[in-house]
C-alpha positions, -999 to 999 in steps of 0.1 A, spaced: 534 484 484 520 478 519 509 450 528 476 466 550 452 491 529 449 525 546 414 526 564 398 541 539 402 512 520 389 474 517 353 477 526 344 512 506 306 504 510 306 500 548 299 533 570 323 540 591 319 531 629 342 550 657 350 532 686 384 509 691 404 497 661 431 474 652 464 488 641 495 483 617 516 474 648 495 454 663 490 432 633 533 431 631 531 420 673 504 395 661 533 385 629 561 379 658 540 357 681 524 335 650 564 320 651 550 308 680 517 294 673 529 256 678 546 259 712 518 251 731 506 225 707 489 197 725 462 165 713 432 185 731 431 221 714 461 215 689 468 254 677 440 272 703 463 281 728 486 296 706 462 310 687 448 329 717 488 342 724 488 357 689 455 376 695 469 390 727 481 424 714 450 427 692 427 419 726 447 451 743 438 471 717 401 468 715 395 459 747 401 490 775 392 470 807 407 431 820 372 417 815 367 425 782 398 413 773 395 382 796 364 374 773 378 381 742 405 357 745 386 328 761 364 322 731 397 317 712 413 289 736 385 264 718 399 240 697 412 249 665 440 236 636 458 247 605 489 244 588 512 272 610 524 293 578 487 295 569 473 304 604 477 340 600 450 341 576 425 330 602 448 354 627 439 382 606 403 379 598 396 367 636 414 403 645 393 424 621 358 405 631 363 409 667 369 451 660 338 448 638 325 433 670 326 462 696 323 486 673 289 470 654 281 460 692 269 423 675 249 404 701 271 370 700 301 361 691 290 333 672 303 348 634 339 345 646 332 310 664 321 300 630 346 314 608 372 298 629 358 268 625 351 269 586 389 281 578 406 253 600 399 226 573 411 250 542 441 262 562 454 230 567 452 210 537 465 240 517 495 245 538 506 211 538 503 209 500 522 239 495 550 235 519 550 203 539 542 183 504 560 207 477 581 235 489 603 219 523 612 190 497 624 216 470 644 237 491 663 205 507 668 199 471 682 229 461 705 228 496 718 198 481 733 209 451 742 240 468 761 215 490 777 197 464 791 225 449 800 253 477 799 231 507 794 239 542 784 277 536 755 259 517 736 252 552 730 289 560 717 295 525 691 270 528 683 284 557 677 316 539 658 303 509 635 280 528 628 307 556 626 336 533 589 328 520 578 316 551 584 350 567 572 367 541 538 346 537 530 350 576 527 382 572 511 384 543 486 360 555 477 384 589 471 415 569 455 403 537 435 385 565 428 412 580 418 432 551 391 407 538 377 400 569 347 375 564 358 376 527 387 355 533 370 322 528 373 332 490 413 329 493 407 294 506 404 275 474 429 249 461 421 263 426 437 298 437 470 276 448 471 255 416 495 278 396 519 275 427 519 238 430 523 235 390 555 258 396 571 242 426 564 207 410 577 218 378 608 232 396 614 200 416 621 182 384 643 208 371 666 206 399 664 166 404 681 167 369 706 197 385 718 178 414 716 147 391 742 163 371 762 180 400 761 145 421 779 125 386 803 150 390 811 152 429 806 113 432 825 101 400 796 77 392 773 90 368 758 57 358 738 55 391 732 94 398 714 90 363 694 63 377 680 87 405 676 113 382 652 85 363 632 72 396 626 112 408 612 118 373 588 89 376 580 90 410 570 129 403 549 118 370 527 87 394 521 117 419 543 104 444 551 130 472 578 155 469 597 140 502 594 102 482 615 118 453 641 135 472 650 109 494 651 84 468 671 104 448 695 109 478 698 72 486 709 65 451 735 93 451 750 80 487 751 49 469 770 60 442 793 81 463 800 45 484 809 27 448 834 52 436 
């Protein structure tokens, strides 16, 4: 299944209007720069500057002459923020307002100021809930008992599993993004991720108890690995953060592993 509806798709009621468009590989050039979006992070503009790199290849395609493009790109070096895995979703609506833009030949550019501004907030809270609070602290977990049971080849497939759905959601982000256009404020709802953070919670606990089980076995001190199998559960059930439970649970195993 692609991931970007043909153009005959998405907005069926809407005439069509010729003039510039964005395309597939500009969206992809927009996917390869958004690994990028933090490495001109600074206390002024946080993500704008980056922000304005990953709209570069979208500004060449619409815009044919340096002032257009010039233009096109300043009103994207303004301040804006979000969680970086989630910043392709305002990537990818910015690109498809600013081709609604030239070719609708809107008076102002004060619809994709405002988006901006309106999906910052969204973007960031839900990113850090879903990877920074929940998934990052699962994957280290799952590393762990990978760890304890195939050591050192277990570092490159942590790399892979955390990694993995974070390529995978940039790009979903940009082109379902881009695809909804205006219409992406809908996606920004913490009751759409709810199902998500019920999984990846439920998971943690699962494989606390796992590495609980593989750490009696490595360390030879099951009395204490129990113990940290206990504290993750009730540090999970008093909505601690995900980060809290692992690296109690870890201390308690290193302890174990210094006893035995």
């Amino acid at each position: 299944m692609s991931l970007i509806p043909r153009r005959s798709e998405g907005h069926p009621s809407r005439p069509q209007v010729r003039g510039p468009h964005v395309r597939r590989s500009d969206l992809w050039r927009a996917w390869l720069r958004s690994f990028f979006v933090q490495s001109s992070w600074n206390y002024e503009r946080m993500l704008g500057l980056g922000f304005a790199m990953c709209i570069v290849p979208i500004a060449r395609r619409l815009c044919p002459d340096a002032e257009c493009r010039a233009t096109l790109l300043k009103r994207h070096l303004e301040f804006f923020n979000a969680h970086p895995f989630f910043s392709g979703w305002a990537i990818g609506a910015v690109a498809r307002l600013e081709e609604q833009a030239l070719q609708e030949r809107w008076p102002d550019d004060r619809p994709i100021r405002v988006l901006k501004k309106r999906l910052a907030g969204p973007l960031g809270s839900i990113g850090d809930r879903l990877f920074w609070k929940l998934w990052r602290p699962l994957a280290s977990l799952v590393g762990v008992g990978l760890a304890l049971v195939l050591g050192p080849v277990a570092v490159a497939l942590f790399l892979v599993l955390y990694n993995g759905p974070v390529v995978y959601y940039r790009a979903r982000a940009i082109f379902r993004g881009y695809r909804l256009g205006f219409d992406v404020v809908r996606e920004m709802s913490l009751r759409r991720y709810a199902k998500q953070e019920r999984w990846l919670a439920g998971l943690g606990l699962g494989f606390t108890g796992l590495v609980a089980v593989l750490g009696a076995d490595y360390f030879g001190n099951g009395i204490l690995v129990g113990l940290a199998a206990v504290l993750a559960f009730v540090l999970f059930r008093k909505q601690f953060s995900a980060a809290s439970v692992v690296a109690s649970g870890l201390l308690l195993a290193l302890l174990a592993g210094a006893l035995s």
